[in-house]
VOKOLRO-962078 format. One record per atom (N, C-alpha, C): residue number from 0; residue in three letters; atom name; x negated, y negated, z. Coordinates in steps of 0.1 Angstrom, whole numbers, plus 5000, padded with zeros to 4 digits. Example, Ala and Ser with C-alpha at 12.3 -4.5 7.8 and 13.67 -1.06 7.14 Angstrom:
BEGIN
0	ALA	N	4868	5057	5078
0	ALA	CA	4877	5045	5078
0	ALA	C	4868	5033	5078
1	SER	N	4872	5022	5071
1	SER	CA	4863	5011	5071
1	SER	C	4871	5000	5079
***
This chain:
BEGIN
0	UNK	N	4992	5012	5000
0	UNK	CA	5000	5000	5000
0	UNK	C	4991	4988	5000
1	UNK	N	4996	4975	4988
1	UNK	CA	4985	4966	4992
1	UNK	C	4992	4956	4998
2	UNK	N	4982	4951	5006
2	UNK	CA	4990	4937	5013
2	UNK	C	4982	4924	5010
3	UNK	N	4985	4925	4997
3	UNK	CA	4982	4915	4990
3	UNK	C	4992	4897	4988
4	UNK	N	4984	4888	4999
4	UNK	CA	4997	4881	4998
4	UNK	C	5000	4870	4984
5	UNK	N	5005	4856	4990
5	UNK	CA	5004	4848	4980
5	UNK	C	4990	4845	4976
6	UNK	N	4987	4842	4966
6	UNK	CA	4970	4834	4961
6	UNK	C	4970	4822	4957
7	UNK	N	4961	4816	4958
7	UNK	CA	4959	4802	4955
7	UNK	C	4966	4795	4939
8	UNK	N	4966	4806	4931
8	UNK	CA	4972	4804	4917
8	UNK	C	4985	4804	4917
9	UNK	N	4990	4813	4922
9	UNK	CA	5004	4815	4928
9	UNK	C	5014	4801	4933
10	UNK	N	5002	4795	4943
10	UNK	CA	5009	4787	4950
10	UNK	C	5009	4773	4937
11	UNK	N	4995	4771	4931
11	UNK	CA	4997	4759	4922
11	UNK	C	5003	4759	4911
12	UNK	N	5006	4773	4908
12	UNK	CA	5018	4769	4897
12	UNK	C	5030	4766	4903
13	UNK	N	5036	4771	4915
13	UNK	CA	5054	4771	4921
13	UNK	C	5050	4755	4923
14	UNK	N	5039	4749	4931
14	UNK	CA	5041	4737	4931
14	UNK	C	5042	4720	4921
15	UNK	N	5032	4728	4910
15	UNK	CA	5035	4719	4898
15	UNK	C	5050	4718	4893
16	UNK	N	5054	4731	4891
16	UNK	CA	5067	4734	4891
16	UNK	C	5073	4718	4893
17	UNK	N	5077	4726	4908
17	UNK	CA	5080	4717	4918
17	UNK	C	5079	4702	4912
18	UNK	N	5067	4697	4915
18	UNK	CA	5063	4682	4913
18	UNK	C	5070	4673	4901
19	UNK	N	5067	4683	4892
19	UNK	CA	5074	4683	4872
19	UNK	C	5091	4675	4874
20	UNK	N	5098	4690	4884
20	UNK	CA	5111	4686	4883
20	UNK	C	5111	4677	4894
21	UNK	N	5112	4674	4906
21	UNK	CA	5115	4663	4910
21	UNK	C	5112	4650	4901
22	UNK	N	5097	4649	4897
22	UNK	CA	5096	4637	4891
22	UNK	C	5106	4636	4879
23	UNK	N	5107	4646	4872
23	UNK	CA	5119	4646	4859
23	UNK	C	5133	4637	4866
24	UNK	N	5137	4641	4879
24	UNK	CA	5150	4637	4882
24	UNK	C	5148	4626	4889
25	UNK	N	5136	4619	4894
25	UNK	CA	5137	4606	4897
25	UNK	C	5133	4599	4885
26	UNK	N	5128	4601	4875
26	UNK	CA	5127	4594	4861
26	UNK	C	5137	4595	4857
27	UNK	N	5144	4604	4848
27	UNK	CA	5154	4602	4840
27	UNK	C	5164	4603	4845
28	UNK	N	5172	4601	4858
28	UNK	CA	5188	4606	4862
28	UNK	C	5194	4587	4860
29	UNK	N	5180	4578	4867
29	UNK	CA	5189	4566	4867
29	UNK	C	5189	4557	4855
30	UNK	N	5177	4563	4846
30	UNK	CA	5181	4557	4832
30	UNK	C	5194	4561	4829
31	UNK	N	5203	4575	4830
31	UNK	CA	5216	4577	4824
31	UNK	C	5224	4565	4826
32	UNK	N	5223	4565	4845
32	UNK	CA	5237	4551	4846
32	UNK	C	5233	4537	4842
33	UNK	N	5217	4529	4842
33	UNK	CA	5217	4520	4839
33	UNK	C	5227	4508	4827
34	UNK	N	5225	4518	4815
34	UNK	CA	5234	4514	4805
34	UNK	C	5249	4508	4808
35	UNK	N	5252	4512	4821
35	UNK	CA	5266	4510	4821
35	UNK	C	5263	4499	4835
36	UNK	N	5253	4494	4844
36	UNK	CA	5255	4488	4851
36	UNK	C	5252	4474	4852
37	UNK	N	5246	4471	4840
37	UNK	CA	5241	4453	4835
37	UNK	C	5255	4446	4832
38	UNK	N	5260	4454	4820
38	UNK	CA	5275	4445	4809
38	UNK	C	5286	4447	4813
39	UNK	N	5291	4461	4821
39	UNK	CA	5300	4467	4822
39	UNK	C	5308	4458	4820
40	UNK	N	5311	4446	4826
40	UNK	CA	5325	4437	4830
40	UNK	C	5328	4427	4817
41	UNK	N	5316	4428	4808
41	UNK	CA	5315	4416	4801
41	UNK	C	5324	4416	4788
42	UNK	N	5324	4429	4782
42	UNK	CA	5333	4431	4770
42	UNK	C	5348	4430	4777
43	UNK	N	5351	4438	4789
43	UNK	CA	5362	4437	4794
43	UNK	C	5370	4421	4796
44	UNK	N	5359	4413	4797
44	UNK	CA	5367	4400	4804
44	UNK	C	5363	4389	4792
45	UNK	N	5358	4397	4781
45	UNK	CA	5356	4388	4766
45	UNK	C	5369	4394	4765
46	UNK	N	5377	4407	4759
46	UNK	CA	5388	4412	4754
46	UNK	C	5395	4400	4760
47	UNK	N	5396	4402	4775
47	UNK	CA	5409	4396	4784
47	UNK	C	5410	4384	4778
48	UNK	N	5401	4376	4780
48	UNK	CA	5398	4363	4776
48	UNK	C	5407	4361	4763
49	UNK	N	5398	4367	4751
49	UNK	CA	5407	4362	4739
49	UNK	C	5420	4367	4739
50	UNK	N	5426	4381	4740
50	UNK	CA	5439	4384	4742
50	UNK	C	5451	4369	4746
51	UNK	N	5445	4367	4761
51	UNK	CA	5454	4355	4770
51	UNK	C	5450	4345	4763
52	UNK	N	5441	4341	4751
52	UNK	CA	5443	4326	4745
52	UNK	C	5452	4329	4732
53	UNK	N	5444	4340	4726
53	UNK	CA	5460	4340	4717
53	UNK	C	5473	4345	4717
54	UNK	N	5472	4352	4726
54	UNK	CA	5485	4356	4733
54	UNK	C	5495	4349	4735
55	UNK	N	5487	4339	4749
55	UNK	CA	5493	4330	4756
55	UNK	C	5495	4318	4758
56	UNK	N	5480	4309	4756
56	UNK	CA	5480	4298	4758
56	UNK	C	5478	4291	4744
57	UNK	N	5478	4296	4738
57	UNK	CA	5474	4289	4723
57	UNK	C	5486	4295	4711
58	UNK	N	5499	4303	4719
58	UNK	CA	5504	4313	4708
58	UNK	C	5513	4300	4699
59	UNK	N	5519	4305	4692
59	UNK	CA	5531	4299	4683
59	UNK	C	5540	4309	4685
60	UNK	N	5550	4305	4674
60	UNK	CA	5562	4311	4674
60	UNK	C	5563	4322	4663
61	UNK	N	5552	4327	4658
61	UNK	CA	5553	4342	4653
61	UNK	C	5538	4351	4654
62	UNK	N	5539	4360	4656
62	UNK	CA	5528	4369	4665
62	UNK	C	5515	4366	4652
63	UNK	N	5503	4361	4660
63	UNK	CA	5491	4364	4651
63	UNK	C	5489	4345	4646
64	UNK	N	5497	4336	4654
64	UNK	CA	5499	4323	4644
64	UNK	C	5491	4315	4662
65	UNK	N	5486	4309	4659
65	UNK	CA	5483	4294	4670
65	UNK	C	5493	4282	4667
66	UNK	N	5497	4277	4679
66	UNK	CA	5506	4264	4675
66	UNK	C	5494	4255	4673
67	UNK	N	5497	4246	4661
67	UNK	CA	5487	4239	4660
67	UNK	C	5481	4227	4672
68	UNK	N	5495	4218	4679
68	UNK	CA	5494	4209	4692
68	UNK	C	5486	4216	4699
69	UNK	N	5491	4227	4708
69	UNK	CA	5488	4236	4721
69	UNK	C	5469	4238	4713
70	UNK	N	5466	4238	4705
70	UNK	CA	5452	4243	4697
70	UNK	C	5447	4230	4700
71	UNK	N	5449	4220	4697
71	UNK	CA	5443	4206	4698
71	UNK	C	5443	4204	4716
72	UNK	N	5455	4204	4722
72	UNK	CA	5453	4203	4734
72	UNK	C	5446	4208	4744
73	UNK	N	5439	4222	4738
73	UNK	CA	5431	4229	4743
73	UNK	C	5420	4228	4744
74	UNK	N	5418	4224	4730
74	UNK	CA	5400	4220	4727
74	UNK	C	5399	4208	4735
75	UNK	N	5409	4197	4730
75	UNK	CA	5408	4184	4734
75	UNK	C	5408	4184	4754
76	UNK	N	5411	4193	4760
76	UNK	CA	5414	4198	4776
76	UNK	C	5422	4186	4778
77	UNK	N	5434	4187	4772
77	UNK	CA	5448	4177	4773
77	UNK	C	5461	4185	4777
78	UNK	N	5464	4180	4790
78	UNK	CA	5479	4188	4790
78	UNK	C	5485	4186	4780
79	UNK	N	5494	4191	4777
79	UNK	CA	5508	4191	4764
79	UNK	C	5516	4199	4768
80	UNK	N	5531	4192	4766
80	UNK	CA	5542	4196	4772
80	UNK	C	5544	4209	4762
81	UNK	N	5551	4215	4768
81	UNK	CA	5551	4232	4759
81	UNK	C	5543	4238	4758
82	UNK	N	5532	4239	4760
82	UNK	CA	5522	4245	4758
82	UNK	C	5519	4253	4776
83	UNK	N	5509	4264	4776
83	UNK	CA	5508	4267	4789
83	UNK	C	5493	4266	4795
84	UNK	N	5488	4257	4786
84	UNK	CA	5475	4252	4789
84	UNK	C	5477	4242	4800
85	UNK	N	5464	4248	4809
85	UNK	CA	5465	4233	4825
85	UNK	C	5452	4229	4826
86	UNK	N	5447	4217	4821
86	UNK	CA	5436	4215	4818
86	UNK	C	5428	4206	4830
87	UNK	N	5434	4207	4846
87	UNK	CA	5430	4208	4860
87	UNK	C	5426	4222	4864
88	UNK	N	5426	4231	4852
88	UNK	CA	5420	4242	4857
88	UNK	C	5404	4247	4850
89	UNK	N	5394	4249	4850
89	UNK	CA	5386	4252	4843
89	UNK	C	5386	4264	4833
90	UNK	N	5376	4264	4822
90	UNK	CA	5378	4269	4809
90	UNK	C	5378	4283	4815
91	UNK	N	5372	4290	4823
91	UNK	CA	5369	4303	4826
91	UNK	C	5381	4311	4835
92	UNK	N	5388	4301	4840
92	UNK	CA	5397	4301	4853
92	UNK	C	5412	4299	4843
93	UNK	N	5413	4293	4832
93	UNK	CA	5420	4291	4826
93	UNK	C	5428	4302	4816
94	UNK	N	5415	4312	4811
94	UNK	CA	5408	4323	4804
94	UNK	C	5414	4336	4813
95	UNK	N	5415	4335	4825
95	UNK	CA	5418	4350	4834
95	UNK	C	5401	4358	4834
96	UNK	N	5391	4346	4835
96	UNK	CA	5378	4354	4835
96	UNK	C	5368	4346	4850
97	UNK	N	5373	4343	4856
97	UNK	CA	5367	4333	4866
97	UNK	C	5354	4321	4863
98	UNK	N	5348	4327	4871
98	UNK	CA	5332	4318	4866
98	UNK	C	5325	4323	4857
99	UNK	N	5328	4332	4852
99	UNK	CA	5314	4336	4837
99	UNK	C	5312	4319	4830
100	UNK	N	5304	4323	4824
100	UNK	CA	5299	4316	4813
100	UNK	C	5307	4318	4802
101	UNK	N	5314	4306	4792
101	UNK	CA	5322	4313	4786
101	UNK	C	5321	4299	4769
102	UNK	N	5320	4305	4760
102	UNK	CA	5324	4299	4749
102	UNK	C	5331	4302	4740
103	UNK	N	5339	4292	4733
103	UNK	CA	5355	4297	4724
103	UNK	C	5354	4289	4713
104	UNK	N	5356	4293	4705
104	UNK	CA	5350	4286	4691
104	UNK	C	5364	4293	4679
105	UNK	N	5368	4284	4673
105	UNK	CA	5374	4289	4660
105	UNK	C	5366	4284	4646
106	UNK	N	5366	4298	4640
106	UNK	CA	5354	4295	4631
106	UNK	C	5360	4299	4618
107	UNK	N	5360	4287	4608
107	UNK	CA	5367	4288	4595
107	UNK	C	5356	4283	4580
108	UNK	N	5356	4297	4575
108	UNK	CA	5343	4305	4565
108	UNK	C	5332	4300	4570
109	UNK	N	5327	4305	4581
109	UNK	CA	5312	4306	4590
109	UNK	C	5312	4291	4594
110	UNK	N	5321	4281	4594
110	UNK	CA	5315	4271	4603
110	UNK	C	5327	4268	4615
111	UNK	N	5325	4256	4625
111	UNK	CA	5333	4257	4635
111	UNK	C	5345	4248	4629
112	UNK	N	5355	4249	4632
112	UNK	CA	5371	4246	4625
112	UNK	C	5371	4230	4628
113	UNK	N	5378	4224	4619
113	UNK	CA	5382	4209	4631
113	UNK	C	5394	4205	4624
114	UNK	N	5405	4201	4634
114	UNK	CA	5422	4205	4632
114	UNK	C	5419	4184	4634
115	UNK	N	5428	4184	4621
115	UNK	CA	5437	4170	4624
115	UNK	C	5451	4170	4633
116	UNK	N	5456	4160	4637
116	UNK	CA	5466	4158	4643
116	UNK	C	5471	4151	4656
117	UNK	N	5479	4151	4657
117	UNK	CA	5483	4143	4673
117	UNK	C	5483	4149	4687
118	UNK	N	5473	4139	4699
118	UNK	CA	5474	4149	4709
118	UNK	C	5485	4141	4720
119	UNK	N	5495	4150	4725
119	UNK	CA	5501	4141	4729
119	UNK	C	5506	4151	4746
120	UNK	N	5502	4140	4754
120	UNK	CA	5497	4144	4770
120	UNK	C	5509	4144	4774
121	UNK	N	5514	4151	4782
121	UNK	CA	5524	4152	4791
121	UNK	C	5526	4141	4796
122	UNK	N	5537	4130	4795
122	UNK	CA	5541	4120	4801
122	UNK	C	5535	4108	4796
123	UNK	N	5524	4106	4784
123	UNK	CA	5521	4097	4780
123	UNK	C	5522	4099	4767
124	UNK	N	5521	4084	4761
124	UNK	CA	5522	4080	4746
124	UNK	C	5514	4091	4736
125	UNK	N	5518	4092	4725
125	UNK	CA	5508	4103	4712
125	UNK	C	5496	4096	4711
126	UNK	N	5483	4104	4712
126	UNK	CA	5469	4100	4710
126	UNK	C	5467	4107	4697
127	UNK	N	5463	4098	4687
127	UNK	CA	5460	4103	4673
127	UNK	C	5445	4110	4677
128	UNK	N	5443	4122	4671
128	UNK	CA	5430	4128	4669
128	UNK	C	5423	4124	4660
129	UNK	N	5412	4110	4662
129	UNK	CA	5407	4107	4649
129	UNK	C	5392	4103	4658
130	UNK	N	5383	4111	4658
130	UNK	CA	5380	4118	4642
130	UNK	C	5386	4134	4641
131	UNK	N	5390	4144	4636
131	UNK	CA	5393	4155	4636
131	UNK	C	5388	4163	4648
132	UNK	N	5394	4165	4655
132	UNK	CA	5388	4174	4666
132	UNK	C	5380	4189	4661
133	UNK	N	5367	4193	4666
133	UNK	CA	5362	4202	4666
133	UNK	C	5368	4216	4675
134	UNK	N	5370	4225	4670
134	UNK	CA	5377	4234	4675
134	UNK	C	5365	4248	4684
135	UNK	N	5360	4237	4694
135	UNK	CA	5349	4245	4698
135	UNK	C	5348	4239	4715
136	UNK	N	5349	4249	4727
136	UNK	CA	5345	4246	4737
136	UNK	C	5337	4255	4742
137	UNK	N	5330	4250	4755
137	UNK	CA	5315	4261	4764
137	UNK	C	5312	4259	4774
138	UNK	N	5319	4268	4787
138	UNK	CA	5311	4267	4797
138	UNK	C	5299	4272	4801
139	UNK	N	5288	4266	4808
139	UNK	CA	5285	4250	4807
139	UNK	C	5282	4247	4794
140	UNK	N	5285	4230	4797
140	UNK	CA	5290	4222	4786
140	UNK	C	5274	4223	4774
141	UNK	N	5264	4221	4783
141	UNK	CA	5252	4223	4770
141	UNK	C	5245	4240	4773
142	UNK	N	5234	4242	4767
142	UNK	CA	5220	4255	4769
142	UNK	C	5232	4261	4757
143	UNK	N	5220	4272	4752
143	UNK	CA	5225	4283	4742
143	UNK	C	5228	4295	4749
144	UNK	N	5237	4300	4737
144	UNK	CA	5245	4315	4745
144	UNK	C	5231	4324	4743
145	UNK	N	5233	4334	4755
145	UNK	CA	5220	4347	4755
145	UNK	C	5222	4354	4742
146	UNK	N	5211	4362	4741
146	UNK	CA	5208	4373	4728
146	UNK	C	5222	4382	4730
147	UNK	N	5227	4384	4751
147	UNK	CA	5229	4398	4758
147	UNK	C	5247	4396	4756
148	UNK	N	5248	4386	4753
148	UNK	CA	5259	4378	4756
148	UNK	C	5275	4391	4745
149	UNK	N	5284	4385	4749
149	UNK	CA	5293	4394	4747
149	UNK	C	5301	4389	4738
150	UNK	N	5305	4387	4726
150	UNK	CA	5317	4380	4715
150	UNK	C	5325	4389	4712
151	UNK	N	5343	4384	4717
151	UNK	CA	5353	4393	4705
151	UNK	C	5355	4382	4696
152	UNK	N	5362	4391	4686
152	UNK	CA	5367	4380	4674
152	UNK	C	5384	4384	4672
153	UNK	N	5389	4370	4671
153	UNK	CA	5404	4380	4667
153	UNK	C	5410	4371	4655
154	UNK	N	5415	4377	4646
154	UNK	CA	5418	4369	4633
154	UNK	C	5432	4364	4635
155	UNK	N	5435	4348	4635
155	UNK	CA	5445	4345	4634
155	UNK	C	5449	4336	4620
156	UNK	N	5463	4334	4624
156	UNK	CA	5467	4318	4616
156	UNK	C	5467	4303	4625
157	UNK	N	5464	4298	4615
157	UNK	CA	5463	4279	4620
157	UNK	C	5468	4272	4612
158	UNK	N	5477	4267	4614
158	UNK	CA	5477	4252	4602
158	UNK	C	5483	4260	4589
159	UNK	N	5483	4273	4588
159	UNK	CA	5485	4280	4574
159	UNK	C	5474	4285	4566
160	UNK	N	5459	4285	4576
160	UNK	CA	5448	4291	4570
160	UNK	C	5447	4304	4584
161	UNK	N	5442	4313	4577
161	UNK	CA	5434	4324	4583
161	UNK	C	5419	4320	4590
162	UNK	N	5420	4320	4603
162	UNK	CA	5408	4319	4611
162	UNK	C	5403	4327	4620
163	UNK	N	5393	4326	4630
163	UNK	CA	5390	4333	4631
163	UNK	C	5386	4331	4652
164	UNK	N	5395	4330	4658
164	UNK	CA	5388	4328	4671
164	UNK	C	5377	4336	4676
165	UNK	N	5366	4334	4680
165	UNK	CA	5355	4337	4689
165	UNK	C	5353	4331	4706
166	UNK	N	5352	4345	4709
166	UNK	CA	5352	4346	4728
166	UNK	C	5336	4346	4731
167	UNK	N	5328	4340	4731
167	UNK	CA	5318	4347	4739
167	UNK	C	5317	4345	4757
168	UNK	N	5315	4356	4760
168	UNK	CA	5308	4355	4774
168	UNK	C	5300	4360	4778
169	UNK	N	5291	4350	4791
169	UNK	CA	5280	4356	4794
169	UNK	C	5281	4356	4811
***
């Protein structure tokens, strides 16, 4: 009978073993969830965002159309009666997205839109829009959007042209 026990070779292979897979699962387990722990919220509360401006605060009276006032009053951050824009509230807070970082842009054949018309404030006289209002706001008001940053797009009507609202958030 031999009583031959473990051997030195024995032991340093079970332990490289060893060493190999632990390190494998502290390397690669938390790259899996990273991917989902930077943006996770950001597409969600871009969707939300544009959904509730065309939905809601910017709709008209047939699905997929902006009223053109409630559009001017929005850019312009002017109450207007009929419309469900409250422009005592901030653009993000306004949005159903809180404090993000947030820019809204309607963009007609690649450049930013600019709507003629009258803005006319709850309880005061009509303010002509002259020069044409640019149809583009950003919280904060200046710096550039990140590379990381999040845009939906949703194609509407305006005025009787096809455009194009853009959400970004950061």
């Amino acid at each position: 009978m031999s009583r031959r026990g473990q051997t030195n070779i024995d032991f340093a292979i079970g332990m490289s073993l060893f060493l190999v897979t632990v390190s494998f699962v502290f390397l690669f387990v938390p790259t899996v969830f990273s991917p989902f722990e930077v943006t996770q919220g950001q597409p969600v509360a871009a969707n939300r965002a544009a959904t509730r401006l065309v939905d809601t605060l910017l709709a008209g009276s047939d699905p997929g159309t902006l009223a053109p006032v409630c559009t001017i009053g929005f850019f312009a951050d002017v109450d207007i009666d009929d419309c469900d824009y409250d422009s005592s509230r901030s653009l993000g807070d306004a949005l159903g997205i809180g404090d993000k970082n947030v820019r809204v842009e309607i963009v007609d054949d690649g450049e930013t839109a600019t709507l003629d018309g009258t803005i006319e404030p709850s309880g005061e006289s009509s303010v002509p829009s002259d020069p044409p209002i640019a149809l583009e706001r950003q919280t904060p008001s200046s710096g550039d959007v990140p590379a990381r940053a999040t845009t939906v797009s949703r194609l509407v009507t305006l005025d009787g042209e096809q455009v194009r609202v853009e959400v970004t958030v950061w």
